[in-house]
C-alpha positions as CSV (number, residue, x, y, z in Angstrom):
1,X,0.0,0.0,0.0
2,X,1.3,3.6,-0.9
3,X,2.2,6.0,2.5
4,X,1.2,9.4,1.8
5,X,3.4,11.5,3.0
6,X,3.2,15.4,3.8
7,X,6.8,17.1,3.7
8,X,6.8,20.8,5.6
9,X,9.9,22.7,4.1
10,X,11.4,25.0,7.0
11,X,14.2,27.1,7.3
12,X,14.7,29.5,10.2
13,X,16.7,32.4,8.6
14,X,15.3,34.5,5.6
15,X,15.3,37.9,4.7
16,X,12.0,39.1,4.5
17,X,10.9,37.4,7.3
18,X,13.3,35.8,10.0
19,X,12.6,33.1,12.1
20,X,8.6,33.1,10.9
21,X,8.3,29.6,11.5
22,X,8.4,29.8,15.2
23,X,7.0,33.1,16.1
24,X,3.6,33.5,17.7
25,X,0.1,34.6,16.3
26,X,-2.7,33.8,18.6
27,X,-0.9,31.5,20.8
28,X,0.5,29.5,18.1
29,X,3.4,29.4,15.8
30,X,3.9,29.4,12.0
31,X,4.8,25.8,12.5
32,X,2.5,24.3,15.2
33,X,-0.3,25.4,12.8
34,X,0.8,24.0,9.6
35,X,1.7,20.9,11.2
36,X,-1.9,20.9,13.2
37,X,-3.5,21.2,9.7
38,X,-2.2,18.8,7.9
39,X,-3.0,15.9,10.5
40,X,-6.7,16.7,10.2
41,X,-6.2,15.4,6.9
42,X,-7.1,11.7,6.8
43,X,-5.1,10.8,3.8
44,X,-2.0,11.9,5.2
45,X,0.2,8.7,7.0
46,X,3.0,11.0,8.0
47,X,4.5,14.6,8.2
48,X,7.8,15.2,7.9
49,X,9.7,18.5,9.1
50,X,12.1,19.1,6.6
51,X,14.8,21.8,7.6
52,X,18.2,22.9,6.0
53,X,21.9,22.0,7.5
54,X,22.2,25.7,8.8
55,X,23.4,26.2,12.3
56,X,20.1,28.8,12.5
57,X,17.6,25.6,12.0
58,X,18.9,24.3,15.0
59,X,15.9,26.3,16.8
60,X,14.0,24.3,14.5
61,X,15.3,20.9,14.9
62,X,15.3,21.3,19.0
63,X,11.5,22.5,19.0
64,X,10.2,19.7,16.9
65,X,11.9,16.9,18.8
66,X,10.5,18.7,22.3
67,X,7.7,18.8,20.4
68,X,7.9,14.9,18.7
69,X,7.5,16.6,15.3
């Protein structure tokens, strides 16, 4: 049987925007809410938190494993 599989493409430094995937907007992050949306979706078996190999995205990669991302 197929797995289908969501892939959520994060990096933590930009330049319009820095560090938007963990800031908070109505007690939630950029993140938490993507993430949130896409397991209400049935045909989804797994989500994966893709993030670069920049030192920056270590924010990143330490909140999704406290999180179990």
């Amino acid at each position: 049987m197929k797995k289908n599989i969501a892939v959520i493409s994060v990096r933590f430094n930009s330049k319009r925007f820095p560090g938007k995937a963990l800031k908070r907007y109505k007690n939630k992050n950029t993140l938490d809410r993507i993430f949130d949306s896409l397991k209400k979706i049935q045909s989804i078996d797994e989500i994966i938190v893709a993030k670069t190999t920049s030192s920056a995205d270590k924010k990143i990669y330490n909140y999704c494993k406290k999180k179990k991302y």
